[in-house]
FIDRENBA-396202 format. One record per residue (C-alpha): residue number from 0; x, y, z. Coordinates in steps of 0.1 Angstrom, whole numbers. Layout:
<nodes>
+-----+-------+-------+-------+
|  nr |  east | north |    up |
+-----+-------+-------+-------+
| NUM |     X |     Y |     Z |
...
+-----+-------+-------+-------+
</nodes>
This chain:
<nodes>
+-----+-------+-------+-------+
|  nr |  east | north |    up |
+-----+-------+-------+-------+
|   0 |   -45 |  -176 |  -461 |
|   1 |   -29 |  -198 |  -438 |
|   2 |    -5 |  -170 |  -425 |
|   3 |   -32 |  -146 |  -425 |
|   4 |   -49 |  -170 |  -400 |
|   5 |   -16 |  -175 |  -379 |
|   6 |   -17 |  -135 |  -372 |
|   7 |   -51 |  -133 |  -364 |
|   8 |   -45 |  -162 |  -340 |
|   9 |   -10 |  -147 |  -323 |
|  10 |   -27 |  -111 |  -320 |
|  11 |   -60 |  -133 |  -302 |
|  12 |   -38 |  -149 |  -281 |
|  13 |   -12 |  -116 |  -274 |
|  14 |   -49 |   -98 |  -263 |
|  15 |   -60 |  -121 |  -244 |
|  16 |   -25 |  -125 |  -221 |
|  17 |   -24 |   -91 |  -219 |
|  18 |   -60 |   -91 |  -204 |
|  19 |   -53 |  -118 |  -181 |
|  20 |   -23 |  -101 |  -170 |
|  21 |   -41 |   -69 |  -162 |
|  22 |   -68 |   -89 |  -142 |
|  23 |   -40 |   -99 |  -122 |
|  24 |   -22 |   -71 |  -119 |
|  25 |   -52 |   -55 |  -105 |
|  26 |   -62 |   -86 |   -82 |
|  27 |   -25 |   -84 |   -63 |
|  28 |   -32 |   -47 |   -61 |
|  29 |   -66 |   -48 |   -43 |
|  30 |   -53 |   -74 |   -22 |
|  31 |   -22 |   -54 |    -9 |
|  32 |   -42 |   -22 |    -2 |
|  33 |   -67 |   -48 |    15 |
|  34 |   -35 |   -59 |    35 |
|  35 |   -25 |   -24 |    42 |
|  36 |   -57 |    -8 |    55 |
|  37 |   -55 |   -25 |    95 |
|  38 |   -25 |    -6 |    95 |
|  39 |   -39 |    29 |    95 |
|  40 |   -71 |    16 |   110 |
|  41 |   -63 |    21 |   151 |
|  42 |   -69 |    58 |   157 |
|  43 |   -60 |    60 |   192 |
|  44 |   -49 |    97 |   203 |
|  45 |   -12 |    96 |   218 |
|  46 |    -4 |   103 |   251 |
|  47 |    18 |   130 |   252 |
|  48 |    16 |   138 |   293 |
|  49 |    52 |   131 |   316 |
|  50 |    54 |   103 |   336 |
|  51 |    52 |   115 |   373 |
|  52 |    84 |   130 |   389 |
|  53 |    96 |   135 |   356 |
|  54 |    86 |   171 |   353 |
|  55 |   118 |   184 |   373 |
|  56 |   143 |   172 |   350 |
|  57 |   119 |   185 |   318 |
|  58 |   125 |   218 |   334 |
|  59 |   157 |   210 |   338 |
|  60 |   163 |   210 |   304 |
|  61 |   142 |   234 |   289 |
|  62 |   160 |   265 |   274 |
|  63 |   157 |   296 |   296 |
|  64 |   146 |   324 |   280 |
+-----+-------+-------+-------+
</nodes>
């Protein structure tokens, strides 16, 4: 009886760890994503135009056809 008790109390106990280890698990994971999202947040377009007196040495460079 007594072992039968000492299971029942190591499988309790193995449940409930691996419970709290998934809450935490979970926790660091909402946090990171939470820590990642400013990173993707600024949606500024690119400038892509040449800086003036720059556009003669583009050319310059640009394979003839």
């Amino acid at each position: 009886m007594i072992a039968l008790l000492s299971l029942t109390t190591l499988t309790l106990a193995t449940l409930f760890a691996l419970a709290a280890a998934a809450a935490f698990q979970w926790l660091l994971l909402r946090i990171t994503v939470h820590l990642m999202q400013p990173a993707t947040a600024n949606r500024r377009p690119v400038r892509t135009e040449l800086v003036r007196g720059t556009t003669p040495w583009a050319r310059v460079f640009v394979p003839h056809r």
